[in-house]
VEXDREN-2710 file (C-alpha; in Angstrom, 1 decimal):
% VEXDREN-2710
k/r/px/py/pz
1/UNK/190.6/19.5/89.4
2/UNK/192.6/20.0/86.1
3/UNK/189.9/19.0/84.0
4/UNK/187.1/21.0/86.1
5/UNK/189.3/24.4/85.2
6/UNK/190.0/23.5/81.4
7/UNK/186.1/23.4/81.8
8/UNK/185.3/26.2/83.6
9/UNK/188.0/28.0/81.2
10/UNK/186.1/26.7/78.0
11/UNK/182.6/28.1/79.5
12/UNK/184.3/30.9/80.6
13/UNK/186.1/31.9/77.3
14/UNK/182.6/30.4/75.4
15/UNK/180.8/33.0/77.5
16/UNK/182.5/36.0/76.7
17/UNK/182.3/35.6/73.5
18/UNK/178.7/34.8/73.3
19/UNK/178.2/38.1/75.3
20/UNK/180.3/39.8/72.6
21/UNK/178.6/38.5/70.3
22/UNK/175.4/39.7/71.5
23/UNK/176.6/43.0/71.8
24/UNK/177.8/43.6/68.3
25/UNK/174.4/42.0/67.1
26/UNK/172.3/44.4/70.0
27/UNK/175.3/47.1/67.8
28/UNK/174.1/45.5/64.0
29/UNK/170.2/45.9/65.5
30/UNK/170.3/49.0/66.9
31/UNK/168.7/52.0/64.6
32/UNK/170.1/55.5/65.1
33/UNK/167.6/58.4/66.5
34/UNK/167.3/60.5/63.2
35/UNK/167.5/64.4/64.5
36/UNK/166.3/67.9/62.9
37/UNK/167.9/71.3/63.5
38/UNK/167.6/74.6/61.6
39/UNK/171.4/75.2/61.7
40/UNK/174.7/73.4/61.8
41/UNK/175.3/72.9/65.3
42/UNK/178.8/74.9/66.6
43/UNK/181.2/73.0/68.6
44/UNK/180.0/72.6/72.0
45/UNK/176.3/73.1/71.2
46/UNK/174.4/72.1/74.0
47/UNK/172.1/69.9/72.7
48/UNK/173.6/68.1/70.2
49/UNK/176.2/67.4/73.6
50/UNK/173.3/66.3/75.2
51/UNK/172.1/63.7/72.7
52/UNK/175.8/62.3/72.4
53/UNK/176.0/61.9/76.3
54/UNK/172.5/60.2/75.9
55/UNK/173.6/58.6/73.1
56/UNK/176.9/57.5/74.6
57/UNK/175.3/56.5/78.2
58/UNK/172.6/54.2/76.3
59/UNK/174.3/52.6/73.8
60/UNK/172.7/53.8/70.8
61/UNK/173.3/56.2/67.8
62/UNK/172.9/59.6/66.5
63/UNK/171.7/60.8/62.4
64/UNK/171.4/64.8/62.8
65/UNK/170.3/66.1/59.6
66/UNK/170.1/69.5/58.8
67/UNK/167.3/71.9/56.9
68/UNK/167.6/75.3/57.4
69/UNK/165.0/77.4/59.2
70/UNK/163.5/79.2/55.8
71/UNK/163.6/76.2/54.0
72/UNK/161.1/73.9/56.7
73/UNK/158.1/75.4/55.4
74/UNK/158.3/73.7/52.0
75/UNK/160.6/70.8/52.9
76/UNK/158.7/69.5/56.3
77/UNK/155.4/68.7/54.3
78/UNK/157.4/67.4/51.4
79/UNK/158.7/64.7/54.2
80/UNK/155.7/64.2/55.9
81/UNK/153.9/63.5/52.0
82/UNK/157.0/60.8/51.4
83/UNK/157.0/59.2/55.2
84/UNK/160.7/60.9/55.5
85/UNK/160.4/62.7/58.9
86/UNK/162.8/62.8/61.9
87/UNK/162.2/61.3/64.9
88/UNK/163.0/63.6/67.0
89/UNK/163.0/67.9/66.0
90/UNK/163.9/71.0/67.7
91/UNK/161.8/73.8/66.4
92/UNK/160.3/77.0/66.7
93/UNK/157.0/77.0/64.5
94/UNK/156.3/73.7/62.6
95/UNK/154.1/72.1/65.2
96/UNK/151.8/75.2/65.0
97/UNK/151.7/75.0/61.5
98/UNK/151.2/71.1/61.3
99/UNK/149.8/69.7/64.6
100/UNK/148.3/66.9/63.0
101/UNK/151.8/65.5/62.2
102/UNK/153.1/65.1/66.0
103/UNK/152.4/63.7/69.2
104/UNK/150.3/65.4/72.4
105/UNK/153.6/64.9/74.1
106/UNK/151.1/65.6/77.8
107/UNK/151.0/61.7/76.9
108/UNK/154.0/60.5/77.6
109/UNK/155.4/63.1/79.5
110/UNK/155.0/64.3/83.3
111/UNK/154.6/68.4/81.7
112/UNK/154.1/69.4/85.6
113/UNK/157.8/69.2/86.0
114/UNK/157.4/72.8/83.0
115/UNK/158.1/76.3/84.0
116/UNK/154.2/76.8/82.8
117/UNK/155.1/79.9/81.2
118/UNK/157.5/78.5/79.5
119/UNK/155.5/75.6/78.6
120/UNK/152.7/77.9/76.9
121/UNK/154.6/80.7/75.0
122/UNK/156.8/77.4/73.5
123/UNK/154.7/74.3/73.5
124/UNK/151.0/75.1/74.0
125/UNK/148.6/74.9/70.9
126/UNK/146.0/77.5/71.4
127/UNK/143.3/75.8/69.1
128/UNK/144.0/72.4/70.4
129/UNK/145.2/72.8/74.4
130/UNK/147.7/70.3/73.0
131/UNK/151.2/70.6/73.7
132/UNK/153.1/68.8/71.2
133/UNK/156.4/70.6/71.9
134/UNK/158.3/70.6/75.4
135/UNK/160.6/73.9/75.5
136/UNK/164.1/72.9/75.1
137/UNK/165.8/76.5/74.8
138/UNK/164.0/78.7/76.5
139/UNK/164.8/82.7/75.7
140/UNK/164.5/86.3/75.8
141/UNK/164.9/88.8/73.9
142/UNK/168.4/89.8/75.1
143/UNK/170.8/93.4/74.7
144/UNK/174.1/92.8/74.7
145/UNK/176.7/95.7/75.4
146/UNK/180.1/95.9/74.8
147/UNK/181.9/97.4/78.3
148/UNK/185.1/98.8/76.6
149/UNK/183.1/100.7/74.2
150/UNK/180.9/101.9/77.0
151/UNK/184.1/103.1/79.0
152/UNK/185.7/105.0/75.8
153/UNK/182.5/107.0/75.3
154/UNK/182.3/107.7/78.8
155/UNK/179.1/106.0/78.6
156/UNK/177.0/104.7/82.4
157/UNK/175.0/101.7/81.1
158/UNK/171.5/101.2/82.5
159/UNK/170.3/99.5/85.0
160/UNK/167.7/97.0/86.4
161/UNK/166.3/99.9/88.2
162/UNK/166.9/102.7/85.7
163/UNK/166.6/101.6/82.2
164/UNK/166.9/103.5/79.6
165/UNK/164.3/105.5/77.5
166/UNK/164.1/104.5/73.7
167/UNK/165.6/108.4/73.3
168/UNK/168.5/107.9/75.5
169/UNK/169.0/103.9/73.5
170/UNK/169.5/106.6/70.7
171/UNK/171.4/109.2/72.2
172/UNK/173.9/106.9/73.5
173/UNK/174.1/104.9/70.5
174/UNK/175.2/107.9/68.2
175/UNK/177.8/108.9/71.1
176/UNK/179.1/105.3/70.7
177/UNK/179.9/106.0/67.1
178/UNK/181.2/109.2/67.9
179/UNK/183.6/108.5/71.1
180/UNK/183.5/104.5/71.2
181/UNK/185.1/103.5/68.3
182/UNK/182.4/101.1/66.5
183/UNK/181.7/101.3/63.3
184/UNK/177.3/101.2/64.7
185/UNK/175.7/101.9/67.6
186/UNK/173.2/99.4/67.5
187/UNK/172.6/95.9/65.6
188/UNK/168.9/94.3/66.0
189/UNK/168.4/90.7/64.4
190/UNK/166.8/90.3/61.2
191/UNK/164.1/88.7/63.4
192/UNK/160.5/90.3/63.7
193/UNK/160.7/89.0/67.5
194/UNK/163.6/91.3/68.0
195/UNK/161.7/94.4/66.3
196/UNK/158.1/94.0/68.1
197/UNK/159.7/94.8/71.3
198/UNK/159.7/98.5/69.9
199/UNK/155.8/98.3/68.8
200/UNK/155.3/97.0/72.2
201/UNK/156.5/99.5/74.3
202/UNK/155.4/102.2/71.9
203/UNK/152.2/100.7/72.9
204/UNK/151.1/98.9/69.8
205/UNK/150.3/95.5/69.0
206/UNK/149.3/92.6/65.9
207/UNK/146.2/92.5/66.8
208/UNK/143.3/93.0/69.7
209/UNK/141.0/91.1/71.9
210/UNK/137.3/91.0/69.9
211/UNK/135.2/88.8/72.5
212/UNK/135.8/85.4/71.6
213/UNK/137.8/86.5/68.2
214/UNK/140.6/89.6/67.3
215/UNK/140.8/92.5/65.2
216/UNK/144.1/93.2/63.1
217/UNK/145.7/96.2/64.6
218/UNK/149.3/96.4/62.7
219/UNK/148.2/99.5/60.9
220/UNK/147.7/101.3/64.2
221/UNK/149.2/104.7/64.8
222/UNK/151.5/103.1/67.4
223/UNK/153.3/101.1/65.2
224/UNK/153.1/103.1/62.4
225/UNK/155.5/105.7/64.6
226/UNK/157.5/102.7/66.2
227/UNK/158.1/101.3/62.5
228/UNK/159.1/105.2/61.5
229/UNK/161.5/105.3/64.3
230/UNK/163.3/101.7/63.5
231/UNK/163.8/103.1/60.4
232/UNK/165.4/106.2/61.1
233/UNK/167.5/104.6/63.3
234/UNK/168.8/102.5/60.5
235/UNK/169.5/105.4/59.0
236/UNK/171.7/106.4/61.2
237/UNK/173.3/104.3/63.9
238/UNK/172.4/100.5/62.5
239/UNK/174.1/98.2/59.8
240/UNK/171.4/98.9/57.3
241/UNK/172.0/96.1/54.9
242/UNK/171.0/93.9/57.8
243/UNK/167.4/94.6/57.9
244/UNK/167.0/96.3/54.3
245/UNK/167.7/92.5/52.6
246/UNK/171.4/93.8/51.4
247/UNK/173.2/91.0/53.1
248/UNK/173.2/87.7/54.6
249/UNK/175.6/88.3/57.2
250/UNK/174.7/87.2/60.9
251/UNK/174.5/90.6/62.9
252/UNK/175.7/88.2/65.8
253/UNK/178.9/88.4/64.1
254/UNK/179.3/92.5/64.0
255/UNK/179.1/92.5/67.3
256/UNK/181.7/89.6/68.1
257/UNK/183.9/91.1/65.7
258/UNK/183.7/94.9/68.3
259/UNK/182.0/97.4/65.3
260/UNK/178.7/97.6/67.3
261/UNK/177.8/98.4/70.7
262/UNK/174.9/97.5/71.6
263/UNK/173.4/94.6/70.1
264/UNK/169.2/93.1/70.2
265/UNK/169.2/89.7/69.6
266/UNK/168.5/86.5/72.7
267/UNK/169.6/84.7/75.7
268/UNK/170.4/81.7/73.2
269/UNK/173.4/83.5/71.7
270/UNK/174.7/84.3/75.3
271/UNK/177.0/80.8/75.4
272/UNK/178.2/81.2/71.9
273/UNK/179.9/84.2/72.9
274/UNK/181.2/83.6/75.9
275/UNK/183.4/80.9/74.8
276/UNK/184.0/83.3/71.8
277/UNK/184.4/86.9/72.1
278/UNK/188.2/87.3/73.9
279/UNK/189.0/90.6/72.4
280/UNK/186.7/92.8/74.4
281/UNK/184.6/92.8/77.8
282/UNK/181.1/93.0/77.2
283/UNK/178.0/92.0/79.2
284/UNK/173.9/92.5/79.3
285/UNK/172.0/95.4/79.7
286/UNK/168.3/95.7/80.3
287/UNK/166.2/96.3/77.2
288/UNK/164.7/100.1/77.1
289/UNK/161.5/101.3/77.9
290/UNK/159.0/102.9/76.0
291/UNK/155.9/105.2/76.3
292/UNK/153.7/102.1/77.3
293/UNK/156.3/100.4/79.5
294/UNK/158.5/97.7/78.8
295/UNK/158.9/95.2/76.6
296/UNK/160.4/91.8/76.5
297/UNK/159.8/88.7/74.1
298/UNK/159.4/84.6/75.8
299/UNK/160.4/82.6/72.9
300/UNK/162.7/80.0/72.4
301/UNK/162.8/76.2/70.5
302/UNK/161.0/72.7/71.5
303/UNK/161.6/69.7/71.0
304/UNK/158.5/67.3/69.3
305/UNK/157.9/63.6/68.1
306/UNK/156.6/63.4/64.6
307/UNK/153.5/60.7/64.6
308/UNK/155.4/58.9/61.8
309/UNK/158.7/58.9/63.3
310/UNK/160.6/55.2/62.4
311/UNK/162.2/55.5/65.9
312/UNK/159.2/57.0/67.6
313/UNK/159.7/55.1/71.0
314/UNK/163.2/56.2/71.1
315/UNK/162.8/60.0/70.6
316/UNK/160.1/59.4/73.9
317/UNK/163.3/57.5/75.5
318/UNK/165.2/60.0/74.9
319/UNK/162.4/63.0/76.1
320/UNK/162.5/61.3/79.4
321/UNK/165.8/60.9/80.1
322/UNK/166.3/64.5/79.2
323/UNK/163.7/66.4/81.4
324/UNK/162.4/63.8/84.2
325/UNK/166.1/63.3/85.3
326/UNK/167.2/66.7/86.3
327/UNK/171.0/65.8/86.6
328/UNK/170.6/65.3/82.5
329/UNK/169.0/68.7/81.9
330/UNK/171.3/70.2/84.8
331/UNK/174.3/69.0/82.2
332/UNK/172.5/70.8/79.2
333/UNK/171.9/73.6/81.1
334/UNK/175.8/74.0/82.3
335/UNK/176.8/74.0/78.6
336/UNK/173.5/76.2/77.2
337/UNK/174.1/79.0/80.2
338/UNK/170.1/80.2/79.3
339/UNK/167.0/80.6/81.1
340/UNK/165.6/77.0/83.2
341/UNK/162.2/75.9/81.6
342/UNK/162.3/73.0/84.4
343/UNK/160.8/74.1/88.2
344/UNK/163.6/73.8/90.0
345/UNK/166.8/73.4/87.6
346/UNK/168.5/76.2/86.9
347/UNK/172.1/77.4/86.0
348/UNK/174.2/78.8/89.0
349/UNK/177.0/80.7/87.2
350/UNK/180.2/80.6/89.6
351/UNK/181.9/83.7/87.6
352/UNK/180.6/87.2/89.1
353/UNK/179.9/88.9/85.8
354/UNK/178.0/85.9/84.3
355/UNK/176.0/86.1/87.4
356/UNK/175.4/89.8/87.1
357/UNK/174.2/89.0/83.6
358/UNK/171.8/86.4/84.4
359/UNK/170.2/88.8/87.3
360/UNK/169.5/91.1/84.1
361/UNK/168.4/88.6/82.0
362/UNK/165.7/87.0/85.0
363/UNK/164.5/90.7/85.3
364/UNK/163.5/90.3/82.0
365/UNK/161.1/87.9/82.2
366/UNK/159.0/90.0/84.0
367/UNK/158.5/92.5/81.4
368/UNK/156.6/90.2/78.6
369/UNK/153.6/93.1/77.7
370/UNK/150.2/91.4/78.1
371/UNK/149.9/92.3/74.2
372/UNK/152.6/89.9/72.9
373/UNK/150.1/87.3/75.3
374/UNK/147.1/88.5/73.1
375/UNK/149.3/88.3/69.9
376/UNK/150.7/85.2/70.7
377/UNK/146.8/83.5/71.5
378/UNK/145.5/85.1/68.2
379/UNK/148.2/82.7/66.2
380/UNK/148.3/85.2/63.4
381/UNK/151.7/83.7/61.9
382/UNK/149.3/80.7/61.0
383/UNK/148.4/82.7/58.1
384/UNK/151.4/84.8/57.4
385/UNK/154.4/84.9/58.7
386/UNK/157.7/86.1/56.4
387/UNK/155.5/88.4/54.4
388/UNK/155.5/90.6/58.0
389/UNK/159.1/90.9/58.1
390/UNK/159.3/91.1/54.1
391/UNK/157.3/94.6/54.7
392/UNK/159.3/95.8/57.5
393/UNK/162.3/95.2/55.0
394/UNK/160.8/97.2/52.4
395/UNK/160.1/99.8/55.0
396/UNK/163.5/100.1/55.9
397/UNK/164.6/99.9/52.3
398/UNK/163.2/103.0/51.6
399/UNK/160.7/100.9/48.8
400/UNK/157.8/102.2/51.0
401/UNK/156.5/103.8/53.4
402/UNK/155.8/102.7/57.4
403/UNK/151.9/103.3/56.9
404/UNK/151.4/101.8/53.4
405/UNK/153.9/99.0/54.3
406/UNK/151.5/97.8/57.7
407/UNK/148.5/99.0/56.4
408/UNK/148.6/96.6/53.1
409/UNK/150.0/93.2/55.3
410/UNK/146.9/94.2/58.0
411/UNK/144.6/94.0/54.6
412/UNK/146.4/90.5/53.9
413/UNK/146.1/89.1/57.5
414/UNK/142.3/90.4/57.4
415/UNK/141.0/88.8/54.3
416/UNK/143.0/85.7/55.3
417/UNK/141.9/85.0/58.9
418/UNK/138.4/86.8/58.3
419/UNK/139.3/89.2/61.3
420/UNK/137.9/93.1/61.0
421/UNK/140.3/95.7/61.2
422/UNK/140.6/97.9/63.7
423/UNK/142.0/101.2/61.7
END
């Protein structure tokens, strides 16, 4: 009996070791998914959480580089040209811009389980009918208010069933200045997303329907007169520098720091400042209305598999444990505290105001013009993109004026996609 223990020990022990051995050889072997984000990721950022837990549940290994959103443009084909690429991406363009360079993720994924609005305004190629993008931050153009502010001017912020005109947005915004001690009224991101919500409801667009084709319709009186107003209100109740190129500051950060009061930006900054702003209350408002309605902007970042990815079959691991599990996108969506792109998941806030903000923010979606739709199938920004927002800037700079500024980027977008203008 001795001797059959001091055997069954020796296996035993032999075993083990064997078994630890294999795992710090599966550990040598194993190759770490190789990430790209626009931004260095805050403390808590939902996704990069996400990966870890994935990461940490699977046994394998995380390499996040970052390339800032400007610089993708000239770095991604740079990486693409030297075989260099991620596997796995989160972005907001580059899969419109190359398509040839990533996967029809409808391949390997079930893309029925999508929100299929979400699913087009983020993922869907319009030449193609490819999606090569699944949303992974779904958002909407967002205003956020700060209460105490509001209170000290004496100031009843709107509501889902009374939303404010773009003259009282104004109004208000100068009595904030006056009575609510902020240094602004209002903040907008430097983002043209943020801005075409005013062309929008002033009843303008990019560009219009032309049978099977569009006409470029920048240089139309409507946005002429919303540009002219955006500017004025720079003027006058904005952080100028902001959208006239004078600064690199975050406007995100004027209004966490209390010296603006209302501030344009999206649903993807909501988490950031809950877990950040202490000093004030503040909460969401419903965007304004204009002389052709509403106005809200679907956006938001996917996630895509570059064809020559060295760890392609792990970023498709890692896709499916993400969105066809819905307890692992439930877990990104507690930390993320946006807008569900899954049928069926969505974030159930247990605090009263975050619930009363997320009733604002859904009301939103059901604003999105059918213009941005038309914009958004024309797939303009394939041929310019930055130079758009560089002649807003100038515009608000004072370098130019609103109809010369549109009028010469229309000119560039025509003689580029070979559309007709329609002024």
């Amino acid at each position: 009996m001795k001797k059959f223990l001091a055997c069954l020990l020796i296996l035993t022990v032999a075993a083990t070791m064997l078994f630890a051995g294999g795992g710090r050889e599966k550990a040598a072997e194993a190759q770490p998914l190789k990430v790209m984000l626009s931004e260095e990721p805050a403390t808590g950022d939902a996704l990069v959480s996400t990966l870890q837990k994935w990461a940490d549940e699977t046994g394998n290994k995380l390499d996040i580089i970052i390339i800032p959103y400007e610089d993708q443009l000239t770095k991604f084909p740079l990486m693409a040209k030297n075989k260099d690429l991620p596997d796995l991406l989160a972005t907001t363009r580059l899969t419109r811009l190359y398509p040839e360079e990533f996967i029809d993720l409808t391949e390997v994924l079930d893309i029925s389980i999508f929100e299929p609005q979400a699913l087009k305004i983020i993922g869907q190629d319009y030449k193609t009918n490819k999606n090569t993008t699944v949303p992974q931050q779904f958002t909407i153009t967002t205003v956020f208010y700060n209460k105490d502010a509001f209170l000290r001017a004496g100031i009843t912020p709107p509501s889902i069933a009374k939303p404010w005109t773009t003259e009282e947005l104004y109004e208000n915004a100068q009595l904030l200045v006056q009575k609510g001690g902020v240094k602004y009224g209002i903040a907008v991101d430097a983002s043209r997303a943020r801005y075409d919500n005013l062309m929008y409801i002033n009843g303008g667009s990019m560009v219009i329907q032309d049978g099977d084709s569009f006409k470029v319709a920048i240089n139309s009186p409507q946005n002429i007169e919303a540009l002219e107003k955006f500017v004025m209100w720079n003027n006058t109740v904005m952080p100028k520098a902001i959208w006239a190129g004078g600064t690199t500051d975050n406007p995100g950060d004027y209004f966490k720091n209390g010296d603006v009061g209302i501030y344009f930006s999206g649903t993807w900054n909501y988490n950031s400042f809950y877990n950040q702003i202490k000093s004030f209350a503040w909460g969401i408002m419903p965007s304004p209305t204009g002389s052709a309605g509403p106005s809200a902007i679907l956006g938001g970042s996917g996630l895509a598999i570059p064809n020559e990815g060295k760890q392609k079959t792990l970023a498709i691991s890692f896709l499916k444990w993400f969105y066809e599990k819905p307890e692992n996108f439930q877990y990104y969506l507690e930390l993320d505290k946006g807008l569900s792109s899954l049928k069926g998941v969505s974030y159930s806030p247990s605090d009263p105001n975050v619930a009363a903000d997320y009733a604002v923010m859904q009301a939103e979606v059901g604003k999105v013009a059918d213009t941005f739709i038309v914009d958004e199938s024309s797939m303009w920004r394939n041929f310019y993109d930055n130079e758009y927002r560089d002649a807003l800037k100038q515009t608000v700079n004072g370098d130019i004026t609103a109809e010369k500024a549109l009028t010469d980027f229309a000119r560039l977008l025509s003689i580029k996609s070979g559309w007709q203008m329609a002024y």
